[in-house]
N, C-alpha and C positions, 0 to 999 in steps of 0.2 A: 504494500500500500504506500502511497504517498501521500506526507502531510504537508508539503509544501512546493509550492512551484516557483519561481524565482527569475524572472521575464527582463529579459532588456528592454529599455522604450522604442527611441527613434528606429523604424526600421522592424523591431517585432512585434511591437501592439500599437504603436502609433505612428499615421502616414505622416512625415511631415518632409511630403513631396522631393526628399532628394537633398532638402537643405543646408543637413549637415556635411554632407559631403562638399558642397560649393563652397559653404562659410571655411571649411577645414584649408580646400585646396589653395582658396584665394589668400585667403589670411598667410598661408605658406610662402604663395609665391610674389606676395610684395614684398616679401624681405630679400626677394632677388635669386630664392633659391627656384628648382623644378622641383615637380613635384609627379613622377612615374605612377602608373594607376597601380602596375601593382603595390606600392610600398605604401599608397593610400590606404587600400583597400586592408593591406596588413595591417593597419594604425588604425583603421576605423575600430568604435568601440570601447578602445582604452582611453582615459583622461586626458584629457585634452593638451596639455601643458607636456605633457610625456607626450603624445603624439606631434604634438609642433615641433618640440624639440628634438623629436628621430629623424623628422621630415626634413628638418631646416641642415640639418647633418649629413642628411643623404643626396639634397640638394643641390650640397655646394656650400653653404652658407655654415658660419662661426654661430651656436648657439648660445650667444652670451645670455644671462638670467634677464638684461635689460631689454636685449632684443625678443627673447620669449616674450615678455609680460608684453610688449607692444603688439605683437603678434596675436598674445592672446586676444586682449582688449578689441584688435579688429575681429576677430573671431567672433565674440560675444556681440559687436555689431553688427555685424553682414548678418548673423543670424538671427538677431531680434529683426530688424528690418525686412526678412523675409517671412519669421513668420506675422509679420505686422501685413502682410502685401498678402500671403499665399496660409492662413492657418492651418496648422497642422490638423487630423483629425482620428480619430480611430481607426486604426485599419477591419474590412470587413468581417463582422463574425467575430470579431476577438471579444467585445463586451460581453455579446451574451455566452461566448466560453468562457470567460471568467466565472461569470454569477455563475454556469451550471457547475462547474468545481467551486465554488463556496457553497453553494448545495450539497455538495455532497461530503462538507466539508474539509474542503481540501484550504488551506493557508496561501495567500495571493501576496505575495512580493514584487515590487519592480526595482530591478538595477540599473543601472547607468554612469555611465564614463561623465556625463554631463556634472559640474559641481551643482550648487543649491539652490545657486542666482538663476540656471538656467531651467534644472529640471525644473522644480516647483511651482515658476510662472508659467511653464508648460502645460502642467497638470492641472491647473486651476482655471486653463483656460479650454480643454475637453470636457471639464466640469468631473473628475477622478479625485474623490476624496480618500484621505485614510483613515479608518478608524475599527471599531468593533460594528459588528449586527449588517442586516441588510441595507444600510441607510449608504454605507459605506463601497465601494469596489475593493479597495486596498486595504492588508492588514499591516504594510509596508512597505514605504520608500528608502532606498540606501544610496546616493550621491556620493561621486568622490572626494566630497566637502568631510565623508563618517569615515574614509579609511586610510592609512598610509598609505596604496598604492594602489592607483586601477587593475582593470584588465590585463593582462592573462596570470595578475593575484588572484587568489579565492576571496581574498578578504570580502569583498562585495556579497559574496553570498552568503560568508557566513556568518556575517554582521547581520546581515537578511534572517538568521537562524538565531543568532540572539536574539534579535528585536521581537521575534515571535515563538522564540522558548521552543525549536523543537531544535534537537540533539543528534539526531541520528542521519549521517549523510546517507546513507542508504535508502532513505523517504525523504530524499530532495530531489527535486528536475531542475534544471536552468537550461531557458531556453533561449535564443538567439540567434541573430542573421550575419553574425561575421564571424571572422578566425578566433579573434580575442575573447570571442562568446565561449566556443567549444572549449579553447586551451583553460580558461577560467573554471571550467565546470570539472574539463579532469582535473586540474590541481586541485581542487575544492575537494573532488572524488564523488561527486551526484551526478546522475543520470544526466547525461548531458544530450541535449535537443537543435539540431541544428534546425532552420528555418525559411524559405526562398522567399519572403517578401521582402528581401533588401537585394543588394548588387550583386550578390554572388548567384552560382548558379550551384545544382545540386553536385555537381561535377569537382568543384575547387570546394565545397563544402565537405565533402565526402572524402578530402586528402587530407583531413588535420581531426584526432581523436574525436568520436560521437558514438552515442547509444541508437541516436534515431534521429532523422531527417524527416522535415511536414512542411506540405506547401506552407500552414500558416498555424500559429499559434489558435486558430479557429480550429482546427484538428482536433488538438489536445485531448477534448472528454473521449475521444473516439479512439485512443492511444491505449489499449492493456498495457497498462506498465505495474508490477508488483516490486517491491524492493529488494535489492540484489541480497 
């Protein structure tokens, strides 16, 4: 059985059109560096400050902490400003596969590379609240504002496992649409869930550790999964 599931946002439960990936590339490549789609696509997921600063390396570019934080800063604009222009929205089906795993009591998590400033204006603006009972979608949010280190750390998830008191990675899933999702979920040691409504395809999802692959996080109630 599983007592908790443990979702990334942008990209697994929520459409928000592409954005991050444009805020990511563009923010990279005014500091003068390139920016390769694969080494993107690698970087998608993880903290964002850790992923500039891989990018800006691989680029060409000196990643001093001053030219990060600049870097960041445009990051955190281009992507407000997009989803100011284009809002982000639930991807399909994913709502009410949530509720039917809170029905059946299952623990709903969401993770994210995003810190606090970006996730949780996110979520407040799908209208995804946290708390106890049906009033709620969420039993918790965990931001790379709650851990030492993103993506492909477990930390994410099992700060996700504190916050909601369950113990046993054996009745965890964590699900996700990049590389940094899977690698996260083995080091974590939970059933880990790859996912095709992001960039990758089941093809390049399928070369980095996973228990299971689903067109969408909308799958999920329909997944026999028992704990290992």
């Amino acid at each position: 059985m599983i007592d908790l599931v443990a979702l990334d946002m942008a990209g697994t439960t929520i459409d928000d059109h592409g954005s991050v990936y444009v805020a990511l590339q563009s923010a990279v490549e005014e500091t003068g560096a390139s920016v390769a789609e694969v080494d993107l696509q690698r970087w998608m997921g993880a903290d964002k400050v850790s992923a500039i600063t891989a990018l800006m390396r691989l680029g060409g570019q000196d990643p001093d902490d001053n030219r990060v934080g600049v870097a960041f800063d445009r990051f955190r604009e281009i992507l407000s400003d997009s989803y100011r222009d284009n809002p982000p929205v639930a991807l399909p089906g994913v709502r009410a596969a949530l509720r039917e795993l809170q029905d059946r009591g299952i623990l709903i998590a969401l993770t994210t590379g995003f810190s606090d400033d970006v996730a949780l204006p996110l979520l407040e603006s799908i209208g995804w609240t946290v708390g106890q009972g049906n009033d709620h979608l969420l039993d918790a949010v965990v931001t790379t504002s709650q851990v030492t280190a993103g993506r492909p750390a477990p930390y994410l998830i099992h700060h996700a496992m504190e916050l909601t008191g369950v113990t046993d990675v054996r009745r965890v899933l964590a699900a996700g649409d990049t590389v940094v999702d899977l690698l996260a979920a083995a080091n974590a040691g939970v059933i880990g869930v790859g996912v095709l409504t992001g960039a990758l395809t089941r093809a390049q999802l399928a070369e980095h550790p996973h228990d299971h692959i689903l067109q969408s996080v909308a799958a999920l109630p329909g997944l026999a999964v028992t704990s290992r």
